[in-house]
LUMLUMDREN-2810 file (N, C-alpha, C; in Angstrom, 1 decimal):
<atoms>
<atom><aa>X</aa><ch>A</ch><at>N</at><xx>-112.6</xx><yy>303.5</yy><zz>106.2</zz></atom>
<atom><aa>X</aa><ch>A</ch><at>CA</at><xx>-112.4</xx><yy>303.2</yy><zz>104.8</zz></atom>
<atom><aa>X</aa><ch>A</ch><at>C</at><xx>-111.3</xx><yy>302.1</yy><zz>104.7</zz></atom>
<atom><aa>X</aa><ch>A</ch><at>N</at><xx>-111.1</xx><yy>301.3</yy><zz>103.9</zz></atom>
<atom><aa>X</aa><ch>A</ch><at>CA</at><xx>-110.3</xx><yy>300.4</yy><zz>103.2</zz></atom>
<atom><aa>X</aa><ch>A</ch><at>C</at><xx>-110.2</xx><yy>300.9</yy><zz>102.2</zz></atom>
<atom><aa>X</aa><ch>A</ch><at>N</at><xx>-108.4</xx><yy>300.8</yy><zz>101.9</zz></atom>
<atom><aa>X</aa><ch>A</ch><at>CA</at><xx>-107.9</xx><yy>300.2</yy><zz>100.6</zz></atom>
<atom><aa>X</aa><ch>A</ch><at>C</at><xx>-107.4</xx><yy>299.3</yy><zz>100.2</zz></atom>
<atom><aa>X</aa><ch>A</ch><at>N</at><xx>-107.2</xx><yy>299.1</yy><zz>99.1</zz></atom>
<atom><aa>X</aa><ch>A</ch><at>CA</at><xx>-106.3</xx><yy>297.7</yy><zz>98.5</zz></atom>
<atom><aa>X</aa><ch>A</ch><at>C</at><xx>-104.9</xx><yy>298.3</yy><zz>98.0</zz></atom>
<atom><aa>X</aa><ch>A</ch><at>N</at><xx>-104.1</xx><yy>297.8</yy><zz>98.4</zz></atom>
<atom><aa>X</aa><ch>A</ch><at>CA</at><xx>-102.4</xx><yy>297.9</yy><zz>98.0</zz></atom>
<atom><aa>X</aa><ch>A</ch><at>C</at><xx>-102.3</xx><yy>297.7</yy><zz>96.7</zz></atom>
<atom><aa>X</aa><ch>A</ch><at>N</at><xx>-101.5</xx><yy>298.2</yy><zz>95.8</zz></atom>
<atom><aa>X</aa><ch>A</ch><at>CA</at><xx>-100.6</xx><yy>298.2</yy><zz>94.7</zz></atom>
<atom><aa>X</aa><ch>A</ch><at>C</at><xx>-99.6</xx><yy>297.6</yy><zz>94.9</zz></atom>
<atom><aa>X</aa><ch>A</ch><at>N</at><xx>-98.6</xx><yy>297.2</yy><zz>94.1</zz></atom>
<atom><aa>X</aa><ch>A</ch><at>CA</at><xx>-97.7</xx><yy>296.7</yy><zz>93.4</zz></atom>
<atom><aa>X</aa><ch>A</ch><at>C</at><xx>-96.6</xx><yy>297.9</yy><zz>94.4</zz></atom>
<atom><aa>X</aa><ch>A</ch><at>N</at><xx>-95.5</xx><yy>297.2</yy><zz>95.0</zz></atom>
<atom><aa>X</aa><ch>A</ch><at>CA</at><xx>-94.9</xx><yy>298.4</yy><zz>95.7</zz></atom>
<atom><aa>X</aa><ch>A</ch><at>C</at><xx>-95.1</xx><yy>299.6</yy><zz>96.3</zz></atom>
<atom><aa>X</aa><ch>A</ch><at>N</at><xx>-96.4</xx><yy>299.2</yy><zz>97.4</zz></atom>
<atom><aa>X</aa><ch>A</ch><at>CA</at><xx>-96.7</xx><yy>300.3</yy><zz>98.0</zz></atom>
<atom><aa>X</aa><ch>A</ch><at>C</at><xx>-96.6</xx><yy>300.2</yy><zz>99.3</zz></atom>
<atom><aa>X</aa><ch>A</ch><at>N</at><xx>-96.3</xx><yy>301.6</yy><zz>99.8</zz></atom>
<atom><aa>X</aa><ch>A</ch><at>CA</at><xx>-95.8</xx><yy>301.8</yy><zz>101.6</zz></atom>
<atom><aa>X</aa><ch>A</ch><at>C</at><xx>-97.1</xx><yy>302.6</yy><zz>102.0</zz></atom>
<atom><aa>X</aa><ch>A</ch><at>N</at><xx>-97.1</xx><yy>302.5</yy><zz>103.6</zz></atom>
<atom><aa>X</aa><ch>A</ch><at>CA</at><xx>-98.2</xx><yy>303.1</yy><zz>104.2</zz></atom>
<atom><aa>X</aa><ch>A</ch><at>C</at><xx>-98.1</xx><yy>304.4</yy><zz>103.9</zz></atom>
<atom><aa>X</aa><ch>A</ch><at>N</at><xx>-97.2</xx><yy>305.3</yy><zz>103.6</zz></atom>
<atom><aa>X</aa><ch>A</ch><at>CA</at><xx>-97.8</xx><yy>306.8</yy><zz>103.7</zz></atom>
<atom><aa>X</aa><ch>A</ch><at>C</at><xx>-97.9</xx><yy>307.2</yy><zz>102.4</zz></atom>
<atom><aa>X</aa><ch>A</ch><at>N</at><xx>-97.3</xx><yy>306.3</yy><zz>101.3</zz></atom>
<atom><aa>X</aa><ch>A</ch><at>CA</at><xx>-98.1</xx><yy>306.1</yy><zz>100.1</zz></atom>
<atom><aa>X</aa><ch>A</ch><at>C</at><xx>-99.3</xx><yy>306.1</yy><zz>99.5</zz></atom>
<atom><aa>X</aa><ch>A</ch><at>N</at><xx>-99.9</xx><yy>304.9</yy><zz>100.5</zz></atom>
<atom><aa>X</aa><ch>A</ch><at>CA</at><xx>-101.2</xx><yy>304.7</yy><zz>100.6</zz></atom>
<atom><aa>X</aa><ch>A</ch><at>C</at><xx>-101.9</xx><yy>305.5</yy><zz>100.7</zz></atom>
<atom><aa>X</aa><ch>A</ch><at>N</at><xx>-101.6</xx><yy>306.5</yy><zz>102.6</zz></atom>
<atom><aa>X</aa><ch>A</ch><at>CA</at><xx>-102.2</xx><yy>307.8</yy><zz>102.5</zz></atom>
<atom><aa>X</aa><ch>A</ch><at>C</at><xx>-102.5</xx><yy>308.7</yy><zz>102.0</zz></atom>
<atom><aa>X</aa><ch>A</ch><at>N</at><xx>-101.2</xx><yy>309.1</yy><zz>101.5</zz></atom>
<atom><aa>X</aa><ch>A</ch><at>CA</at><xx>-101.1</xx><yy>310.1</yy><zz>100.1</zz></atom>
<atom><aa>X</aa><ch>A</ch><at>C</at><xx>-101.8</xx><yy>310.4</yy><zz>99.0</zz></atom>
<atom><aa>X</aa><ch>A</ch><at>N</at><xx>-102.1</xx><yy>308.6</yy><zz>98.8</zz></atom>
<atom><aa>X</aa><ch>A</ch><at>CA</at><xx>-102.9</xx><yy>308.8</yy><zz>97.5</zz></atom>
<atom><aa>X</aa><ch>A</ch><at>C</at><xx>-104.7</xx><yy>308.7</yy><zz>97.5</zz></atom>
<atom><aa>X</aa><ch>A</ch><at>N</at><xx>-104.7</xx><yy>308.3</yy><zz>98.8</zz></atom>
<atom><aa>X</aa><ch>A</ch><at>CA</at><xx>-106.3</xx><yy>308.4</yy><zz>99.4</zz></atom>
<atom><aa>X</aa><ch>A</ch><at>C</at><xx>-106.3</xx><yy>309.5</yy><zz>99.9</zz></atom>
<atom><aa>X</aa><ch>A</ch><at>N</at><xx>-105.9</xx><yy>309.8</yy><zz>100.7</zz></atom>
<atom><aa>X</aa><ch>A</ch><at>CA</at><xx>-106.5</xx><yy>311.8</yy><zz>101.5</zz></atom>
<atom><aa>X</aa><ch>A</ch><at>C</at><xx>-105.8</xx><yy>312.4</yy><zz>100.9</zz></atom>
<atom><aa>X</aa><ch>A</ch><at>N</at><xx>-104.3</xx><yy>312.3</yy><zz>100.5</zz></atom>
<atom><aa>X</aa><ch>A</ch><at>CA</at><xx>-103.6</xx><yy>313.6</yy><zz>99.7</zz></atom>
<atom><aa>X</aa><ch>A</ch><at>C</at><xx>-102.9</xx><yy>314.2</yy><zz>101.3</zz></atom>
<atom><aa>X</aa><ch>A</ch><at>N</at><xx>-102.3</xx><yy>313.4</yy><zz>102.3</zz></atom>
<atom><aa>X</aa><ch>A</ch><at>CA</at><xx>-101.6</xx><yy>313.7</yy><zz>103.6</zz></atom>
<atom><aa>X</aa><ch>A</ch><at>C</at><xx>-100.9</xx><yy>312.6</yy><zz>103.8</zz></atom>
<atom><aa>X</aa><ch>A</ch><at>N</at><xx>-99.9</xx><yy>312.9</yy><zz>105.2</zz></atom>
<atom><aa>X</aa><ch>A</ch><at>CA</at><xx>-99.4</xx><yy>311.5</yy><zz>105.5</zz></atom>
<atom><aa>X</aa><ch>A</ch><at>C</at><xx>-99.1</xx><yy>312.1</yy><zz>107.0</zz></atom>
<atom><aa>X</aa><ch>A</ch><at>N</at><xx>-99.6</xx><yy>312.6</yy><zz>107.5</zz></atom>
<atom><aa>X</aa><ch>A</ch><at>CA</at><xx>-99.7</xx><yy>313.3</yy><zz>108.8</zz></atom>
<atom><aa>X</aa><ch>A</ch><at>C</at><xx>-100.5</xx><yy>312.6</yy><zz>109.8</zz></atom>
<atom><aa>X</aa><ch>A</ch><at>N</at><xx>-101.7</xx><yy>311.4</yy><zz>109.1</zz></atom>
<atom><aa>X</aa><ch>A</ch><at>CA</at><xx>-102.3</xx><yy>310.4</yy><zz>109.8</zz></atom>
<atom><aa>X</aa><ch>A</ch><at>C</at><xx>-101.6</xx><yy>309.2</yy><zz>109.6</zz></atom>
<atom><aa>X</aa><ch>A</ch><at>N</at><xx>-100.6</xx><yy>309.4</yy><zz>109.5</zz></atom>
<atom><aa>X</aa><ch>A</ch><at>CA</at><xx>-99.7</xx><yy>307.8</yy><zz>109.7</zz></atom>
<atom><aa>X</aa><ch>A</ch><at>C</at><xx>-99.5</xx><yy>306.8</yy><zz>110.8</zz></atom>
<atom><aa>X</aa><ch>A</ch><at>N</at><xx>-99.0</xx><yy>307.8</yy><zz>111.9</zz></atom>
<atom><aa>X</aa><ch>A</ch><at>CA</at><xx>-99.0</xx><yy>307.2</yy><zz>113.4</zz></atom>
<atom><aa>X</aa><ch>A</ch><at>C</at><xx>-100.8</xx><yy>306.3</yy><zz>113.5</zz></atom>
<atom><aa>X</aa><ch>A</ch><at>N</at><xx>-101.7</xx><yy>307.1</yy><zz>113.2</zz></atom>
<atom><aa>X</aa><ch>A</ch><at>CA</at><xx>-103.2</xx><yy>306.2</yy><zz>112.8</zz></atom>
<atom><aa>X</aa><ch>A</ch><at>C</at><xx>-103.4</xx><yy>305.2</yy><zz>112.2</zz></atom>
<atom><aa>X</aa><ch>A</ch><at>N</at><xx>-103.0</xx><yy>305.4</yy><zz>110.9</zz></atom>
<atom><aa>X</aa><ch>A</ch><at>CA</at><xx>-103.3</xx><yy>304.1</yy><zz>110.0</zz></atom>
<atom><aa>X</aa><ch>A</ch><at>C</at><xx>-102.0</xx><yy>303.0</yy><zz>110.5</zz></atom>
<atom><aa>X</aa><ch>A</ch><at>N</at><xx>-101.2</xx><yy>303.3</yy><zz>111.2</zz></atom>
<atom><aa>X</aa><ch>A</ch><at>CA</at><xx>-99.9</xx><yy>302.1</yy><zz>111.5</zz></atom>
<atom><aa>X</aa><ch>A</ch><at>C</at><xx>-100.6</xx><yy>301.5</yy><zz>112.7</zz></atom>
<atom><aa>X</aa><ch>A</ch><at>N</at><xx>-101.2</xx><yy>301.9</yy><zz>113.7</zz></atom>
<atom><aa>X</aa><ch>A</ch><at>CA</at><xx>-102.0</xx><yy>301.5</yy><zz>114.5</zz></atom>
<atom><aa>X</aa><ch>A</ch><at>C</at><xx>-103.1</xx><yy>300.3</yy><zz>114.2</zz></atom>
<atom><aa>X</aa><ch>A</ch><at>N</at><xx>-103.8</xx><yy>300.9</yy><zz>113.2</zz></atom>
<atom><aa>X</aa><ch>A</ch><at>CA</at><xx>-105.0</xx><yy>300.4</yy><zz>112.9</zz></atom>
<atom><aa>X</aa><ch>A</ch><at>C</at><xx>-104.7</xx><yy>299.2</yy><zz>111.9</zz></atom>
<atom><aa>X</aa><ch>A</ch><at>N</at><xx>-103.5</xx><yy>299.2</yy><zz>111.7</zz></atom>
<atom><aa>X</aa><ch>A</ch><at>CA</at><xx>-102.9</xx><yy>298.1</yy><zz>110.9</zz></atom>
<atom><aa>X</aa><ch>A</ch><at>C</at><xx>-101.7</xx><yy>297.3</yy><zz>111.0</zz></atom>
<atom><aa>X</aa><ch>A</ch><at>N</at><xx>-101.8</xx><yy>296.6</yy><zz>111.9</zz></atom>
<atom><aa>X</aa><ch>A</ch><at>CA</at><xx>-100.6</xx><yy>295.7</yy><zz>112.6</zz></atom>
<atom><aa>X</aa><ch>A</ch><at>C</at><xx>-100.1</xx><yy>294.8</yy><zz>111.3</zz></atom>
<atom><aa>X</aa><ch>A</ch><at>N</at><xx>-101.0</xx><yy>294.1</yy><zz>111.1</zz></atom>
<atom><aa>X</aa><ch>A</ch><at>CA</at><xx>-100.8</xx><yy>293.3</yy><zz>109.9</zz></atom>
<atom><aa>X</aa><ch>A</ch><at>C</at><xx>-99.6</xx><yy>293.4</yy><zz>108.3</zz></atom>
<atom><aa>X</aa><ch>A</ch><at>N</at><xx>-99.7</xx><yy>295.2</yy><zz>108.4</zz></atom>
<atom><aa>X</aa><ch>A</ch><at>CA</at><xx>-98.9</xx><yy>295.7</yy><zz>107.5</zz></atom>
<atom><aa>X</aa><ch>A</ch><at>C</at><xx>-96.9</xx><yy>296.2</yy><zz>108.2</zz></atom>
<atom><aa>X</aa><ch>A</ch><at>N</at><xx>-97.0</xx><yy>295.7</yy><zz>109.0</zz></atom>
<atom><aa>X</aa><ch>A</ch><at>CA</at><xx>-95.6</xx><yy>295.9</yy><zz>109.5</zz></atom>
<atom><aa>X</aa><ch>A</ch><at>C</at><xx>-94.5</xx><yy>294.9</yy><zz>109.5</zz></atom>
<atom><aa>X</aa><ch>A</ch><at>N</at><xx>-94.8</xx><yy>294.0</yy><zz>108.5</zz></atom>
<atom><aa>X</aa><ch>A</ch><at>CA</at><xx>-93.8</xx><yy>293.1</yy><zz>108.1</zz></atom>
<atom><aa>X</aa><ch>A</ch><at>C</at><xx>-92.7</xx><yy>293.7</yy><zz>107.6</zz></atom>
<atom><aa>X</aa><ch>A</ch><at>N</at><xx>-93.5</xx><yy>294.2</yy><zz>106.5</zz></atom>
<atom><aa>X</aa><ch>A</ch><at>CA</at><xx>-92.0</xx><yy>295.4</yy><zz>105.7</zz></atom>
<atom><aa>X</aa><ch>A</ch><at>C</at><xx>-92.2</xx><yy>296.2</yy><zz>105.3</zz></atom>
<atom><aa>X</aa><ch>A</ch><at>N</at><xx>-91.4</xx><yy>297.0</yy><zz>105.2</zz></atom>
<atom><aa>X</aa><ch>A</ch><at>CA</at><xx>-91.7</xx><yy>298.8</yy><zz>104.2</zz></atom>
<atom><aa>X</aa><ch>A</ch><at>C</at><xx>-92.3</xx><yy>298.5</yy><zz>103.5</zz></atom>
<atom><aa>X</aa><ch>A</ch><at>N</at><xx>-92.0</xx><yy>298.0</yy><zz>101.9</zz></atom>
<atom><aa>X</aa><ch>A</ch><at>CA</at><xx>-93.3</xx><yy>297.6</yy><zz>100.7</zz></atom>
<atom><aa>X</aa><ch>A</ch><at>C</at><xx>-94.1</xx><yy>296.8</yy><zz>100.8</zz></atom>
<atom><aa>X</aa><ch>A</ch><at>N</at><xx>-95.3</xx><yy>297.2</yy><zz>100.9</zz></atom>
<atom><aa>X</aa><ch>A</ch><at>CA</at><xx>-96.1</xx><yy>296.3</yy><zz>101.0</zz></atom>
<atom><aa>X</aa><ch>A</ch><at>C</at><xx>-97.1</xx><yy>294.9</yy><zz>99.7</zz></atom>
<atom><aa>X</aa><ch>A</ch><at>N</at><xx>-97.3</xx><yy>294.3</yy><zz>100.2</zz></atom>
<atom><aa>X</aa><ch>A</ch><at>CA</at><xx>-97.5</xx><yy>293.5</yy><zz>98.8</zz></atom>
<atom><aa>X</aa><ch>A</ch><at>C</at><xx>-98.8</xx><yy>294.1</yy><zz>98.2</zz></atom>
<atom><aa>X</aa><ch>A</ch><at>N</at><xx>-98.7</xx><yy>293.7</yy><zz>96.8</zz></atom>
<atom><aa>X</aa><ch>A</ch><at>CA</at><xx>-100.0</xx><yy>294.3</yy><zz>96.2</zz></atom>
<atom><aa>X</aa><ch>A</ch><at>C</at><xx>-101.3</xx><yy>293.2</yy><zz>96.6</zz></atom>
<atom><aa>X</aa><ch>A</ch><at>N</at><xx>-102.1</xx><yy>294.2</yy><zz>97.0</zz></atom>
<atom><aa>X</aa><ch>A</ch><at>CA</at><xx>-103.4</xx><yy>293.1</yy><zz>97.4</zz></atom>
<atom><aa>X</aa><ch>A</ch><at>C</at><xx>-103.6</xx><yy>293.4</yy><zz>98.8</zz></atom>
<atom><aa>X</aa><ch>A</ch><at>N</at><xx>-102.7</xx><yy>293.6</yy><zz>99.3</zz></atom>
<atom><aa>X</aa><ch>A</ch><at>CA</at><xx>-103.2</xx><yy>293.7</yy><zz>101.0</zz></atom>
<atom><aa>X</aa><ch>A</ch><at>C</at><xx>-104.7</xx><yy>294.9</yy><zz>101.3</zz></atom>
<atom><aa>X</aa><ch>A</ch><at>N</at><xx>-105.3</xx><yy>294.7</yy><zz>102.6</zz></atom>
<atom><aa>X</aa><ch>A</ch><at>CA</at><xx>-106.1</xx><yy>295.7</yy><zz>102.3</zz></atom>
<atom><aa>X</aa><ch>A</ch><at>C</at><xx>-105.4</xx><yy>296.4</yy><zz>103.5</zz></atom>
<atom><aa>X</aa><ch>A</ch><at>N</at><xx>-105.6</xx><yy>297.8</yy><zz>103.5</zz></atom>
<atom><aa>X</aa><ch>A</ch><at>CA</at><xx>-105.3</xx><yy>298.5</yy><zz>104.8</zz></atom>
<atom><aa>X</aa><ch>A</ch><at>C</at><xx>-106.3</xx><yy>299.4</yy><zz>105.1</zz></atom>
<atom><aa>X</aa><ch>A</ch><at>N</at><xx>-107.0</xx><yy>299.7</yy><zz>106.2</zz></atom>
<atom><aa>X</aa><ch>A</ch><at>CA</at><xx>-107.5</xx><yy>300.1</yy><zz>106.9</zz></atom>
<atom><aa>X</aa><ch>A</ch><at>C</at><xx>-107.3</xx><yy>301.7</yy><zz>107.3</zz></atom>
<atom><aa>X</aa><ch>A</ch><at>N</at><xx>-107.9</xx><yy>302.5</yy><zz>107.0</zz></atom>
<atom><aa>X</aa><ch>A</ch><at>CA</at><xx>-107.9</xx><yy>303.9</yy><zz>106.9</zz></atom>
<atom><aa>X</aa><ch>A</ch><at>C</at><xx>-108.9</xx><yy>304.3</yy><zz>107.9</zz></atom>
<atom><aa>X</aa><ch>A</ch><at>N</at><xx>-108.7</xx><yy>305.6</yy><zz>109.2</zz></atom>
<atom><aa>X</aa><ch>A</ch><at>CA</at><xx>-109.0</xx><yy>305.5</yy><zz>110.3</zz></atom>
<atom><aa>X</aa><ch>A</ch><at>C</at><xx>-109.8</xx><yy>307.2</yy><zz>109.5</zz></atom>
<atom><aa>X</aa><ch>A</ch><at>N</at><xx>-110.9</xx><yy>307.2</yy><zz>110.8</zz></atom>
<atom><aa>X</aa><ch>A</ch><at>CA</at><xx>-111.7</xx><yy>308.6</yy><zz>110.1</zz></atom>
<atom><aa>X</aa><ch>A</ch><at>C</at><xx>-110.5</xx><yy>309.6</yy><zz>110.8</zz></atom>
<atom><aa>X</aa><ch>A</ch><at>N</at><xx>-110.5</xx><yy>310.5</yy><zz>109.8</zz></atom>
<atom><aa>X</aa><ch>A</ch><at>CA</at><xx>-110.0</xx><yy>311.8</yy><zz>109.9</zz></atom>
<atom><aa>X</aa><ch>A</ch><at>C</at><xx>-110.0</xx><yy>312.7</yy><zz>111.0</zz></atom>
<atom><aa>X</aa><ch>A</ch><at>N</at><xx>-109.0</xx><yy>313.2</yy><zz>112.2</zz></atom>
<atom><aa>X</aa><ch>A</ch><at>CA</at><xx>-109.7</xx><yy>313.9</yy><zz>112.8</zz></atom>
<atom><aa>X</aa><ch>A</ch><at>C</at><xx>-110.4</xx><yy>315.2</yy><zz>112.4</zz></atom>
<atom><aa>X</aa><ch>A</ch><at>N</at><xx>-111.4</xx><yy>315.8</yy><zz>113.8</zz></atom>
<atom><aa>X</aa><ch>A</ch><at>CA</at><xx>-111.8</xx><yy>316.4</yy><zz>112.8</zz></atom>
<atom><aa>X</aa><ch>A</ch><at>C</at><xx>-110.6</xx><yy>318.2</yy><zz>113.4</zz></atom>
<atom><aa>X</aa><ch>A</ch><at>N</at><xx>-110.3</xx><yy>318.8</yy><zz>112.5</zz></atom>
<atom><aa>X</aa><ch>A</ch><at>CA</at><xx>-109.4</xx><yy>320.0</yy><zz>112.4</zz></atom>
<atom><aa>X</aa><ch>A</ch><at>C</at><xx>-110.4</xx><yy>321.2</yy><zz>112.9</zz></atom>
<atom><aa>X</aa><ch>A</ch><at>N</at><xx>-109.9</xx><yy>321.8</yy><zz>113.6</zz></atom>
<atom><aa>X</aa><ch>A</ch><at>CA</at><xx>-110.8</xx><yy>323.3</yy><zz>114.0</zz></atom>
<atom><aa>X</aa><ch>A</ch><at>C</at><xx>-110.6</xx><yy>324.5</yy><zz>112.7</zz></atom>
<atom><aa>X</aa><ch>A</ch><at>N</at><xx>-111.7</xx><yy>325.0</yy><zz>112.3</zz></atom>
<atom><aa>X</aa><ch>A</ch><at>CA</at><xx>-111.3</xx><yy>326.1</yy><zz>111.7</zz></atom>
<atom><aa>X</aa><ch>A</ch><at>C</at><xx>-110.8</xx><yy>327.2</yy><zz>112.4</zz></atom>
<atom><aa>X</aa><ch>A</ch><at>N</at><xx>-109.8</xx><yy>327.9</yy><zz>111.2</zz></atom>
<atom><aa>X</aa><ch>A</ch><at>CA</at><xx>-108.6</xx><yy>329.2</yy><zz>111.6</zz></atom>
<atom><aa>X</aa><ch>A</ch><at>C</at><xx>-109.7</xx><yy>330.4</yy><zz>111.6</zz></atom>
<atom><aa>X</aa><ch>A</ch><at>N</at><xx>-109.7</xx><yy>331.0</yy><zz>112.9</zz></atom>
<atom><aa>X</aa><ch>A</ch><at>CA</at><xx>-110.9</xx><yy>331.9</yy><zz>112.7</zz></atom>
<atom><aa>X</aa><ch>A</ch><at>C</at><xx>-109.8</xx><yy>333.5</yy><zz>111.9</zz></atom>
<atom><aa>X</aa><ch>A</ch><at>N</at><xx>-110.1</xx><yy>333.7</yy><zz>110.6</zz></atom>
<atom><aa>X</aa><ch>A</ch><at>CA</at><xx>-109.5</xx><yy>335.1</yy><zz>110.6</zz></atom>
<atom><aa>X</aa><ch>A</ch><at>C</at><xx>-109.9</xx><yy>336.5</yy><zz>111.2</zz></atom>
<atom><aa>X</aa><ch>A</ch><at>N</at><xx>-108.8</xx><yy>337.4</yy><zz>111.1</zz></atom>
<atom><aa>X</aa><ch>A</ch><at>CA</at><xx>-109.4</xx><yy>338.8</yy><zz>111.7</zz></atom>
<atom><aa>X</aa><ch>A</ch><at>C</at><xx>-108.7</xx><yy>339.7</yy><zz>110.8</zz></atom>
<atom><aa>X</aa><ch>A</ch><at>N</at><xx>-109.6</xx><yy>340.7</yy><zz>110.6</zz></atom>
<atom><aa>X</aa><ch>A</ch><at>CA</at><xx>-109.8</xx><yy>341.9</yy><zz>109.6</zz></atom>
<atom><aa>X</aa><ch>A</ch><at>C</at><xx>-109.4</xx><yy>342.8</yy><zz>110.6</zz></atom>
<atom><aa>X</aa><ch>A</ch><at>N</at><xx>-108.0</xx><yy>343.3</yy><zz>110.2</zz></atom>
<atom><aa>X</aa><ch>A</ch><at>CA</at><xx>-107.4</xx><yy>345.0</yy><zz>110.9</zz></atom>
<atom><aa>X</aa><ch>A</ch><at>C</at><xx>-108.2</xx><yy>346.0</yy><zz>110.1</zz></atom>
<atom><aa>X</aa><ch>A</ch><at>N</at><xx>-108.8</xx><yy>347.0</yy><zz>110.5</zz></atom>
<atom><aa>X</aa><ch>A</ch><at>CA</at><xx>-109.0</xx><yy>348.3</yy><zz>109.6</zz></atom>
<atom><aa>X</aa><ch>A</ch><at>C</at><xx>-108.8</xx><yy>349.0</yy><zz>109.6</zz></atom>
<atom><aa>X</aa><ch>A</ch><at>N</at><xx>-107.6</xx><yy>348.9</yy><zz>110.6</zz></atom>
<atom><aa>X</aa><ch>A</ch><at>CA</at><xx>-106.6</xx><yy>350.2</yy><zz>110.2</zz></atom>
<atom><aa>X</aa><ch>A</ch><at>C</at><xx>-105.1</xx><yy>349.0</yy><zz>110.3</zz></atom>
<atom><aa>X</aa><ch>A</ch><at>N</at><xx>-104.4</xx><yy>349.5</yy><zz>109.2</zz></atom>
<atom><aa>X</aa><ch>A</ch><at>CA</at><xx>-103.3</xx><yy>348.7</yy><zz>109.1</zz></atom>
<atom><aa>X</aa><ch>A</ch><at>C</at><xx>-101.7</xx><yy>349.8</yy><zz>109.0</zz></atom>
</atoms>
């Protein structure tokens, strides 16, 4: 996925506002050399968003006797 930068925006900003995390940052800083000039980034840049890993589901367990 790409996005396009705003007006005063940093990479885990960016994240944030596209997945709603910033836990894939080490990711998107990789995938985006280009954006490491400075913390804020200019409006207009595009940054590159890496697919998601994929997360294992939490298997629950039911006590029946508690």
């Amino acid at each position: 996925m790409t996005v396009t930068t705003q007006q005063n925006d940093t990479l885990d900003a960016v994240c944030y506002r596209t997945l709603g995390r910033t836990d894939i940052i080490e990711d998107v800083i990789n995938a985006n050399s280009h954006a490491l000039d400075s913390p804020v980034l200019p409006s207009g840049l595009e940054i590159r968003i890496p697919d998601l890993p994929k997360v294992k589901p939490i298997k629950t367990t039911i006590k029946l006797w508690d």
